[in-house]
C-alpha positions as CSV (number, residue, x, y, z in Angstrom):
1,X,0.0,0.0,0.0
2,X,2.6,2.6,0.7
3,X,4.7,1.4,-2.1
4,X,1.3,2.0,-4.3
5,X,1.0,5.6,-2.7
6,X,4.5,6.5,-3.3
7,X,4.3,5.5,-7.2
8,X,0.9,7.9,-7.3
9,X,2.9,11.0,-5.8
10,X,5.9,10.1,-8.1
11,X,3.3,10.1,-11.3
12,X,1.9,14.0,-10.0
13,X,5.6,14.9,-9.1
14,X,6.8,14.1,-12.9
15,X,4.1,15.9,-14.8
16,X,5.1,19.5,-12.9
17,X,9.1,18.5,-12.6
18,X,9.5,20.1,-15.9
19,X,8.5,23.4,-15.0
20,X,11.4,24.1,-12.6
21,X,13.7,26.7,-12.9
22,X,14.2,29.4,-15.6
23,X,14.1,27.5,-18.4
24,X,10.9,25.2,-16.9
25,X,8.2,24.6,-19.9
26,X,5.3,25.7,-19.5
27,X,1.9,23.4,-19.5
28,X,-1.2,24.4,-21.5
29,X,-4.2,22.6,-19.2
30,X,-7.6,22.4,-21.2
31,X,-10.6,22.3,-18.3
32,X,-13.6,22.4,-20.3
33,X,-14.1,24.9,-22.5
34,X,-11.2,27.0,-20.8
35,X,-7.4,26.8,-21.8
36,X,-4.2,28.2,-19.1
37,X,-1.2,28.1,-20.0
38,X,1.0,27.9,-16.7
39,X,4.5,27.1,-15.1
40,X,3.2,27.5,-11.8
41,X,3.3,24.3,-9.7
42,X,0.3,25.3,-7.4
43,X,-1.9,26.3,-10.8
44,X,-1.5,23.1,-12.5
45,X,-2.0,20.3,-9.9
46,X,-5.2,22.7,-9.2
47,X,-6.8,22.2,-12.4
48,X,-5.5,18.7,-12.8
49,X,-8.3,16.7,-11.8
50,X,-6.3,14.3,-8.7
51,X,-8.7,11.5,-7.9
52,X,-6.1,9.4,-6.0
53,X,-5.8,10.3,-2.1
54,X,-2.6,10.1,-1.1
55,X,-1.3,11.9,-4.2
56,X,-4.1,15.1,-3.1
57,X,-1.5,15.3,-0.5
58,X,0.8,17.2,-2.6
59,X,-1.8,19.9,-4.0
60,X,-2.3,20.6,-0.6
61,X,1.7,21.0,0.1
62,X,1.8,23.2,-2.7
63,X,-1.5,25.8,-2.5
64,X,-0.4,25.7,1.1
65,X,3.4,27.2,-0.1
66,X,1.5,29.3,-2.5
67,X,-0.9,30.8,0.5
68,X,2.2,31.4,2.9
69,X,5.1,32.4,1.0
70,X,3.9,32.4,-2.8
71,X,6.8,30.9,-4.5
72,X,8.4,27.9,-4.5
73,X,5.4,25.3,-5.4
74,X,7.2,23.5,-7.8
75,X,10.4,22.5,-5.6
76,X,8.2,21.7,-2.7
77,X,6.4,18.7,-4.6
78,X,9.2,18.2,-5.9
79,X,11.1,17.7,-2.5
80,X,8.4,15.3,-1.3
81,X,8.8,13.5,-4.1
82,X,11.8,12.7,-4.0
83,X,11.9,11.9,0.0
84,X,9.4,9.3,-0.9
85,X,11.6,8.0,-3.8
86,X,14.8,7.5,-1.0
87,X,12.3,5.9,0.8
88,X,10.7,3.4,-1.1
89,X,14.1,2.2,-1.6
90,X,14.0,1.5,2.4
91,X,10.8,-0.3,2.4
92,X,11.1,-2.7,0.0
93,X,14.2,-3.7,1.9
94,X,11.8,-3.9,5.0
95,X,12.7,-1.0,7.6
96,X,10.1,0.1,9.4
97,X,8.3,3.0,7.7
98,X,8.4,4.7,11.6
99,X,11.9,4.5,11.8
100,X,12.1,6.1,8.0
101,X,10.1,8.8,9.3
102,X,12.3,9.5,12.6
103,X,14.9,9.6,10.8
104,X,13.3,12.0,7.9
105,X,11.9,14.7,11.1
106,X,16.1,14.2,12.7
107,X,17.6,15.2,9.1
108,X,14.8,18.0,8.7
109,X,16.0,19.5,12.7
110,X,19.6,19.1,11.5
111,X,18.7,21.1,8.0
112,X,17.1,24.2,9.5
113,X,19.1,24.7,12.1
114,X,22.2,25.3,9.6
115,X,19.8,26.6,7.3
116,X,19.5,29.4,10.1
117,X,23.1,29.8,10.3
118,X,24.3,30.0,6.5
119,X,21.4,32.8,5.9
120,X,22.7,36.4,5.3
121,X,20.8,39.3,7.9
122,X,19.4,42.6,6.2
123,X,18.7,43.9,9.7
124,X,21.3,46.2,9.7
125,X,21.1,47.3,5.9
126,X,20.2,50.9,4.8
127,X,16.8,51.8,3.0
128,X,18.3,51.7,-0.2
129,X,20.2,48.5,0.3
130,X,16.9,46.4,1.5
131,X,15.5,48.0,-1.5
132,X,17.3,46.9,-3.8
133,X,17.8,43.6,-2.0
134,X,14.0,43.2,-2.3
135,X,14.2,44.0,-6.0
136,X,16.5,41.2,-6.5
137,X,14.2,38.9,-4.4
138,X,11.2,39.9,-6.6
139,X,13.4,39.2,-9.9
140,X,14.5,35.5,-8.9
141,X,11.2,35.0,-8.3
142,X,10.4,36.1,-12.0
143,X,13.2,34.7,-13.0
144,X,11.4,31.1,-13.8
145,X,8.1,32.8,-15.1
146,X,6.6,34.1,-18.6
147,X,7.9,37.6,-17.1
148,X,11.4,37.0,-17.1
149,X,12.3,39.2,-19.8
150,X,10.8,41.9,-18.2
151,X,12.1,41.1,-14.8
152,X,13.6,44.4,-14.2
153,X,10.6,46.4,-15.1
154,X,8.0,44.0,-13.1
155,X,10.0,43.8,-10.1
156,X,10.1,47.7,-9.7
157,X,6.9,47.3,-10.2
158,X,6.4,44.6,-7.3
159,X,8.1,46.8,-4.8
160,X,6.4,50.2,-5.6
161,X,3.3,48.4,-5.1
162,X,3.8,46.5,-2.1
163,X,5.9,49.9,-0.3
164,X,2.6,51.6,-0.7
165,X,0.8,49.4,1.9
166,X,0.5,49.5,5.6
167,X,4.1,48.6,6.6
168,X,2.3,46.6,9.9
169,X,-0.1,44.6,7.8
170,X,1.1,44.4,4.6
171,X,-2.4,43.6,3.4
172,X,-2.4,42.3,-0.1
173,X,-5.8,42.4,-0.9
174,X,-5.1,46.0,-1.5
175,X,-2.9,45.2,-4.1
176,X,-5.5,45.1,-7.4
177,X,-4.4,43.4,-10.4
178,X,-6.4,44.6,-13.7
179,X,-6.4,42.7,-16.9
180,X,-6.6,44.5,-20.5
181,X,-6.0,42.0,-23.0
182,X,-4.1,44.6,-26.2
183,X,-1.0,46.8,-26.7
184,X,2.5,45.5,-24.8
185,X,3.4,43.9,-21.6
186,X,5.7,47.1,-20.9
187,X,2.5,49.1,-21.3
188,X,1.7,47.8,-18.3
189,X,1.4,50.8,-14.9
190,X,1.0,50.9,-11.4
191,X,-1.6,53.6,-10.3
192,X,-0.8,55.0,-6.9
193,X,-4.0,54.5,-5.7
194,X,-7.2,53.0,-7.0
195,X,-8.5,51.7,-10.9
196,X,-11.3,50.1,-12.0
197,X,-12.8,49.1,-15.5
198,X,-16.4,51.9,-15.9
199,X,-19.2,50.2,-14.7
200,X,-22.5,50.1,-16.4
201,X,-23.8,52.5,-17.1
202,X,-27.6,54.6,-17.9
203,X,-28.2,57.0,-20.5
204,X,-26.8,60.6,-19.5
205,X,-23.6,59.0,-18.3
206,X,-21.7,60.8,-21.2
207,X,-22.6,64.4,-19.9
208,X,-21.3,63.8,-16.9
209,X,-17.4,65.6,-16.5
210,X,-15.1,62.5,-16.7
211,X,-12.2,64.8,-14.8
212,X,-12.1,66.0,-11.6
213,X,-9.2,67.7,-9.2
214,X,-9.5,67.3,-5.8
215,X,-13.5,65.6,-5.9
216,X,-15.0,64.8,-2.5
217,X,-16.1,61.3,-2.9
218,X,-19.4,59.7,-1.9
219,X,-19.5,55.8,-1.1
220,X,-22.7,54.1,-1.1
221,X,-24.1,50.5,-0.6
222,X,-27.7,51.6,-1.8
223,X,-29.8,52.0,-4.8
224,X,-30.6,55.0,-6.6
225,X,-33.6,53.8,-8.6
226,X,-37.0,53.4,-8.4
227,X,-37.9,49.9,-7.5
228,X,-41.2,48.5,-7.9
229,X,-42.5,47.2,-4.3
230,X,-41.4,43.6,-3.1
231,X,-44.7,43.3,-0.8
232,X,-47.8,42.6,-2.5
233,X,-49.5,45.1,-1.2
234,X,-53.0,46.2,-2.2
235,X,-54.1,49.4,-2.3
236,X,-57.8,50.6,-2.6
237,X,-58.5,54.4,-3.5
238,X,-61.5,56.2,-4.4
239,X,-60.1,59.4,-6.0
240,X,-57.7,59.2,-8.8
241,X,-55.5,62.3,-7.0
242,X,-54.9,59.6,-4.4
243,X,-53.2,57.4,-7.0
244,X,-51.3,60.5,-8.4
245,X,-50.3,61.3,-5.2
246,X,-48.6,58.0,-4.6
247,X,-46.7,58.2,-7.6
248,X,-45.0,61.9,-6.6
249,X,-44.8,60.1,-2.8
250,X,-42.4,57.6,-4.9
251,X,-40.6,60.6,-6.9
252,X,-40.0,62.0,-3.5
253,X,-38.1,59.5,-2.1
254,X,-35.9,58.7,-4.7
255,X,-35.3,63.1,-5.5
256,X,-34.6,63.1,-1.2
257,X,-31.5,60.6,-1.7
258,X,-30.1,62.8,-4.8
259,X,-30.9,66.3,-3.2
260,X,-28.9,64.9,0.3
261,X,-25.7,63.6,-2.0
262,X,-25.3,67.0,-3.7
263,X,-26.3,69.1,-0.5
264,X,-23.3,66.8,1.6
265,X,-21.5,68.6,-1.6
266,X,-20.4,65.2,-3.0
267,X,-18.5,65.7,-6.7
268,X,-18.2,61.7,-7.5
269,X,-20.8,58.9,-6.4
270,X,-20.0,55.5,-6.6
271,X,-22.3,52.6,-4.9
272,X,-21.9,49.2,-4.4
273,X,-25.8,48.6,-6.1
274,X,-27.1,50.2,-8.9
275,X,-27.7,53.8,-10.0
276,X,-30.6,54.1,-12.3
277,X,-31.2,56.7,-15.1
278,X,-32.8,58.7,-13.2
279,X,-30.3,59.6,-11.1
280,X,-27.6,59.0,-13.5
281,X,-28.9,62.2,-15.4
282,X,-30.0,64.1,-12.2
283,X,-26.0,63.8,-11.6
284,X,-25.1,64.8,-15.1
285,X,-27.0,68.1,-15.1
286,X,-25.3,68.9,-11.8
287,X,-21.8,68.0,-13.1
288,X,-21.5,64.9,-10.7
289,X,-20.0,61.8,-11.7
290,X,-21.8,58.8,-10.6
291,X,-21.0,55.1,-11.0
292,X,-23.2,52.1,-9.6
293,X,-22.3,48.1,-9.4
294,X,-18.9,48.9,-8.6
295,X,-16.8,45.3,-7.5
296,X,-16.8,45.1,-3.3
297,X,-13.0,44.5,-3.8
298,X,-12.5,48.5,-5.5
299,X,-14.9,50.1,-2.6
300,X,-12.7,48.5,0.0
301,X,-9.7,49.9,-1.4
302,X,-11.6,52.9,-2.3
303,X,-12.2,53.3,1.6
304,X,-8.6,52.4,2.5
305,X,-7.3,55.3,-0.2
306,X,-9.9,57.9,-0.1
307,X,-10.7,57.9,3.3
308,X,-14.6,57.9,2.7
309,X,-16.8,55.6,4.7
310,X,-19.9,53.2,2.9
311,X,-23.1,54.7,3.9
312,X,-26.2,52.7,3.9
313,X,-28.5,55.4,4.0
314,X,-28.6,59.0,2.7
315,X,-30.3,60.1,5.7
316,X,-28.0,62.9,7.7
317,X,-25.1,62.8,5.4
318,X,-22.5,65.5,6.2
319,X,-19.1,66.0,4.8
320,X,-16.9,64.4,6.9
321,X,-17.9,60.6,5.8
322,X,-16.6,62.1,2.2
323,X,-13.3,61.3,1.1
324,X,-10.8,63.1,-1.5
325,X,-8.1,62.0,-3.9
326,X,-5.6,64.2,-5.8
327,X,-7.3,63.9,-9.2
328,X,-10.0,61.8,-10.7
329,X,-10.0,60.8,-14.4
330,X,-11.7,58.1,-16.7
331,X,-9.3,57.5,-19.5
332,X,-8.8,54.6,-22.1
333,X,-6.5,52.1,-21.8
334,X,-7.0,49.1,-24.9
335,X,-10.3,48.5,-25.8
336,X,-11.8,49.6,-22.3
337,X,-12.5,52.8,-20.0
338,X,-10.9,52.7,-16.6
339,X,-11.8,55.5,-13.5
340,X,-8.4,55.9,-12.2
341,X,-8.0,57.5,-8.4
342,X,-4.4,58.6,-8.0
343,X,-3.1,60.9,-5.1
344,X,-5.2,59.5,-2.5
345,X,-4.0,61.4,0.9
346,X,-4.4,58.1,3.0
347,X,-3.1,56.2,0.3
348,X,-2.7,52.2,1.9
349,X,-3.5,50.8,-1.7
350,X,-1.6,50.6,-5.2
351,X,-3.0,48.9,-8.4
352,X,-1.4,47.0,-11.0
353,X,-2.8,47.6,-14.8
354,X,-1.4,44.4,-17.0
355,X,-1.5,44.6,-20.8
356,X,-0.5,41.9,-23.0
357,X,-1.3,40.3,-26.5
358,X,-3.3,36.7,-26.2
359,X,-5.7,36.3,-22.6
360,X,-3.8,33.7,-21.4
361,X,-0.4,35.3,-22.1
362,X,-2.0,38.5,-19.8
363,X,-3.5,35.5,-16.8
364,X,0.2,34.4,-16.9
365,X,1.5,37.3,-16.0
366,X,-1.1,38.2,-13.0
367,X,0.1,34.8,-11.2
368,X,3.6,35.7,-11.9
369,X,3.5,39.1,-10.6
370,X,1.4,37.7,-7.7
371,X,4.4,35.8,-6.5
372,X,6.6,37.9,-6.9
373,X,4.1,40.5,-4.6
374,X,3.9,37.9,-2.3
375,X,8.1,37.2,-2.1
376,X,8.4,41.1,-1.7
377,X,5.9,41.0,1.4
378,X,8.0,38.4,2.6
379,X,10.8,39.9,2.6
380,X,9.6,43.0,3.6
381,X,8.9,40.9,7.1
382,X,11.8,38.7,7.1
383,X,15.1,39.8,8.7
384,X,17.4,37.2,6.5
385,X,17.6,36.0,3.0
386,X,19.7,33.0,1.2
387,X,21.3,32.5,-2.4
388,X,18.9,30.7,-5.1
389,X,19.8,28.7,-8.2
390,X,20.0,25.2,-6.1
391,X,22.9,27.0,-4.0
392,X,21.1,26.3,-0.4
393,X,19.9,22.8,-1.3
394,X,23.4,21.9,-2.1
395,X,24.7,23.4,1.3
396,X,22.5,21.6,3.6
397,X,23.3,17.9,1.4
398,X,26.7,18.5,2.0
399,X,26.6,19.7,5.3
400,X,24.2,16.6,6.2
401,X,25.9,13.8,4.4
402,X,29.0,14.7,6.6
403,X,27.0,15.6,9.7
404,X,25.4,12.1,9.2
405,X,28.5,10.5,10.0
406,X,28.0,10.9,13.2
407,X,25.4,8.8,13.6
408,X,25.0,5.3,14.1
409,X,22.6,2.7,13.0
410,X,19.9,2.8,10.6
411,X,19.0,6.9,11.2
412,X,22.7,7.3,9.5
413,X,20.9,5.8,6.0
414,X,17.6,7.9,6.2
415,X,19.5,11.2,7.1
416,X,21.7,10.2,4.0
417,X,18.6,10.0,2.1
418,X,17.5,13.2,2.8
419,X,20.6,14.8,2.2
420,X,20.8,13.1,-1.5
421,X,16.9,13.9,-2.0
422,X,17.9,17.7,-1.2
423,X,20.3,17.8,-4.8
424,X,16.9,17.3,-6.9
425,X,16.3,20.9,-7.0
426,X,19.8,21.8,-8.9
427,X,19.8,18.5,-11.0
428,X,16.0,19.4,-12.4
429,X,17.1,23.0,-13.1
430,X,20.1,21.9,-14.7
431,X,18.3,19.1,-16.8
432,X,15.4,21.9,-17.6
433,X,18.1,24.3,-18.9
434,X,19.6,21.4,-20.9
435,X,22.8,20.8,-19.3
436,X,24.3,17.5,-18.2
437,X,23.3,17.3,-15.0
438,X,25.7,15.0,-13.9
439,X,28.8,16.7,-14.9
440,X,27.2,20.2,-12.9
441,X,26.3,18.4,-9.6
442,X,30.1,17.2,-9.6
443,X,31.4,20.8,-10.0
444,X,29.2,22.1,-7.7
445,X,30.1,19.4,-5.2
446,X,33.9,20.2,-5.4
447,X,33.0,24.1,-5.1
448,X,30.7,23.9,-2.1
449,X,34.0,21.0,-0.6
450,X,36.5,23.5,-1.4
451,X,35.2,27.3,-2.1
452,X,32.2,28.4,-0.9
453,X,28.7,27.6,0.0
454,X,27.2,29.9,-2.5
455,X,27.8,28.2,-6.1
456,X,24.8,26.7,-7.4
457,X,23.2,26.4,-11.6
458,X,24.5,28.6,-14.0
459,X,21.9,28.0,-17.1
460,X,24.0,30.4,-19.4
461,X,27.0,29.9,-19.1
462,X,28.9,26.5,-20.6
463,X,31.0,25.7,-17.1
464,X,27.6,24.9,-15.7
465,X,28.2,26.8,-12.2
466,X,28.3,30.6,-10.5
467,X,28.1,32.0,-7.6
468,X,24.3,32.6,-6.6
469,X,25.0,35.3,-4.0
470,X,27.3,37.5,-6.0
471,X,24.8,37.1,-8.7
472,X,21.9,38.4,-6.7
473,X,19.6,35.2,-6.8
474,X,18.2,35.8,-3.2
475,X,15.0,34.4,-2.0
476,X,13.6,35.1,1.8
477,X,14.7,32.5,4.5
478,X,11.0,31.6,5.0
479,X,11.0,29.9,1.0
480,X,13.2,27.4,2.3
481,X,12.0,26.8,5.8
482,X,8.6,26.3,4.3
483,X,9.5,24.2,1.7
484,X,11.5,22.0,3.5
485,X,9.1,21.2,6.4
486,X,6.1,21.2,4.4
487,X,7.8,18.5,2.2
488,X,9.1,16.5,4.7
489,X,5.9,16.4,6.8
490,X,4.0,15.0,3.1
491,X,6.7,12.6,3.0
492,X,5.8,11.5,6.5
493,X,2.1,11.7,5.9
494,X,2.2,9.1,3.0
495,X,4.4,6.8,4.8
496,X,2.6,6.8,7.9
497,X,-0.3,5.2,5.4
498,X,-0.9,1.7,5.3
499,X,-3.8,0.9,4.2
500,X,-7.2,3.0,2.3
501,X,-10.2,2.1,3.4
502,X,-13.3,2.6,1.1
503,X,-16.9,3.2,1.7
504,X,-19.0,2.0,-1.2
505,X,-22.1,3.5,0.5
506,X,-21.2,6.8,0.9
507,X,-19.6,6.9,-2.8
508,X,-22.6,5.2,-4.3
509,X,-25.0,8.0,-2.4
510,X,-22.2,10.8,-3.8
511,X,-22.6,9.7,-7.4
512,X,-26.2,9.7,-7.2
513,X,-26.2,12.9,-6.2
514,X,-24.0,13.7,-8.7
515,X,-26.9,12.6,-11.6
516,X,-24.3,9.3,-12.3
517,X,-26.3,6.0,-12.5
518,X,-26.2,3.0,-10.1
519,X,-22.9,1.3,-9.5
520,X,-22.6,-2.1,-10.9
521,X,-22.8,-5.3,-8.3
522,X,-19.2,-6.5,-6.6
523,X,-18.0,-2.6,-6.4
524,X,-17.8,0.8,-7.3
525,X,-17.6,1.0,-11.7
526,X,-13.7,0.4,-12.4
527,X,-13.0,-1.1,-9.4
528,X,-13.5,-4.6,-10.4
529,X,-15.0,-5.7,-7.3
530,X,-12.2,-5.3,-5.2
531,X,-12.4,-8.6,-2.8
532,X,-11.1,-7.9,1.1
533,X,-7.9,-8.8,1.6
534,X,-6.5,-12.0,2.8
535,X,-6.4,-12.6,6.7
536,X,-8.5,-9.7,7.0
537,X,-11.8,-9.3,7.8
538,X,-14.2,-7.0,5.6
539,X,-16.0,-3.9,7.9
540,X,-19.9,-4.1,7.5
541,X,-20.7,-1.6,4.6
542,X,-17.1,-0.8,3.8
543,X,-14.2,-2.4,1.5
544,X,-10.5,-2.4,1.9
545,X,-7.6,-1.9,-0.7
């Protein structure tokens, strides 16, 4: 069974093993009627359909990467995978799978702590330095993406965007990313503040002034329309006046909302719900800009920049729940009309407008540039940062395989294990970058032996080796430290498995439910029946594998 698990992972771990490094391929995933293109480990094994359940146990290593630290998906699965590979080698030899994983969770305590002790402190650098320091963090990051061209330009980009946020929170939900498919990826800008694609919009939107210096701004999370009542109510009159009366009593309530939103003095009205045509050219004739159906996402941000507060009622509006930005404009960018906020006074918020050729060239590069937002937030927090390009990995295998002598028994094979699994990272990138592996794992050996702890895959150069740090591949401490436990605690998970055990009853009842027909007698379809095994004893209801 854990032999059977192990052969799973491996079959997940080779279809994204290709992706590694900066000269990874890419995968094109068709889901339906939707195609992404994608070198990003967590993407694909999310829209890979995984059935099997030990092998869901590496999606969950990698969203989980992508959720803490952002980069770094790829090597993580690829890590477990290859822990499990060392392993299998044990079990069919028949050690115990516990004393595999004691020795695996000894080799991981001996790892981090000199992973701790190699890393490089940027406590005590200057502004400029830890700028430029999370620059280069943000451009080995990009380095292995569609976006690596571009690296210098995007990983400005990353920083500007990520310095403009609360420095306590680093919140990046206030970090929008706006597609326009058209023009070139370097026509891509960051707006210091907030942007949105034009809502839309009634009749008597085009006389309203589309610029604005200064504007107090109005948020709202009401309707400006007339709606017809949800109550059926009935209502007997005698007079007709009664009936027209009722009528102006509705006019009334809907003119008492406008008159309150230009009395409060309010220049631009967005609301969360929609702004009818009425009121959109009540606005126009008063030279107010109004907007209606505007994303929840924007009016948060809106708040965070501007400094206004949502109202739910137009009742008692005054002008401090207004806020302000520098200058208002809607302009044009590709085929579609953007209201662009920029000079906001509390301004806790950035926005990032990508343009690109093909849709799914442009989707590419919001994941890429969301890892790369995410690395700079890291770093942002972190105190210390380590050399890329397979450097680190190659540290710790040396420093364990000599550490390991030291230890007696059967822990001295497993921690041996881990330290060979550790050189998977630079062999993949130096496969992926079509070198010959086996010749640039022996350099690098000698180097890290005899020069420094630094060297790790050079894919442009025909010596196959260079020195990561000098070259300003850095990543955040955290990469590694995630990577590596989250790895070996999957590695752990699927050995600790012995057996699955089925319920036929509650998959039958799930596949119903799902519109599939009845499941054939002797088993689920496909599954052939699947008799209990020998010696044991089948549970009431369930089946074992």
């Amino acid at each position: 069974q854990i032999i059977s698990n192990i052969n799973a992972c491996q079959a997940v771990v080779e279809i994204v093993k290709s992706t590694l490094g900066p000269r990874g391929m890419d995968k094109l995933i068709k889901d339906g009627g939707r195609t992404t293109i994608s070198n990003d480990g967590a993407t694909i094994v999310k829209l890979l359909d995984i059935v099997h359940p030990a092998a869901k146990t590496l999606v969950d290593i990698s969203i989980s990467q992508d959720n803490e630290v952002g980069d770094g998906t790829t090597s993580v699965m690829l890590l477990a995978g290859e822990l499990m590979r060392e392993s299998k080698g044990f079990i069919e030899e028949g050690m115990s799978p516990q004393t595999i994983i004691k020795g695996l969770k000894e080799a991981l305590k001996i790892a981090l702590a000199k992973l701790n002790d190699i890393a490089i402190s940027i406590e005590d650098k200057t502004d400029k330095e830890r700028r430029e320091i999370l620059k280069n963090c943000a451009g080995t990051s990009l380095n292995s993406k569609l976006l690596a061209s571009y690296k210098e330009f995007f990983s400005e980009m990353a920083v500007a965007a990520v310095e403009k946020l609360d420095k306590n929170i680093l919140d990046k939900d206030l970090i929008g990313i706006k597609l326009v498919t058209g023009g070139s990826i370097t026509d891509s800008l960051l707006v210091d503040g907030v942007a949105f694609k034009k809502t839309f919009s009634y009749a008597g939107f085009e006389q309203q002034p589309k610029k604005f210096q200064n504007p107090k701004i109005a948020l709202l999370n009401i309707e400006l329309e007339k709606k017809s009542e949800k109550e059926n109510a009935e209502i007997r009159i005698e007079n007709p006046d009664d009936y027209q009366s009722l009528i102006d009593a509705e006019w009334d309530i809907i003119y008492k909302k406008l008159d309150a939103l230009v009395k409060a003095g309010a220049n631009i009205v967005l609301s969360k719900l929609p702004i009818g045509d009425l009121a959109t050219q009540y606005f126009a004739d008063r030279n107010i800009f109004c907007a209606g159906r505007v994303p929840q996402e924007d009016l948060a941000r809106l708040v965070k920049a501007t400094g206004a507060q949502i109202q739910t009622t137009t009742n008692g509006l005054t002008p401090d729940v207004l806020g302000t930005c520098g200058e208002f404009e809607e302009i044009q960018i590709g085929a579609e009309r953007y209201n662009i906020f920029k000079d906001c006074p509390n301004s806790k918020t950035a926005t990032l407008i990508i343009r690109g050729g093909a849709e799914q060239f442009v989707q590419e590069a919001e994941r890429s540039l969301n890892d790369a937002i995410m690395i700079v937030r890291r770093a942002m927090k972190a105190s210390k940062i380590v050399a890329g390009a397979g450097s680190t990995e190659l540290e710790l295998s040396r420093y364990l395989l000599h550490h390991a002598r030291s230890i007696s028994g059967k822990q001295q094979l497993v921690v041996n294990a881990f330290a060979k699994a550790l050189e998977v990272i630079p062999r993949t990138i130096a496969d992926n970058a079509g070198l010959d592996a086996i010749a640039v794992l022996n350099k690098l050996r000698q180097k890290h032996a005899h020069e420094g702890k630094w060297y790790g895959v050079d894919i442009n150069s025909t010596n196959g080796f260079l020195d990561a740090y000098e070259n300003f591949i850095w990543e955040p401490l955290i990469i590694k430290v995630n990577a590596l436990c989250a790895a070996t605690e999957a590695a752990c998970t699927i050995l600790s498995i012995d057996e699955t055990v089925r319920n036929p009853k509650s998959e039958e009842a799930q596949r119903m439910k799902q519109g599939g027909g009845m499941p054939k007698k002797g088993g689920m379809p496909g599954m052939g029946g699947m008799p209990g095994m020998p010696g044991m004893p089948n549970l009431p209801g369930m089946r074992i594998k």
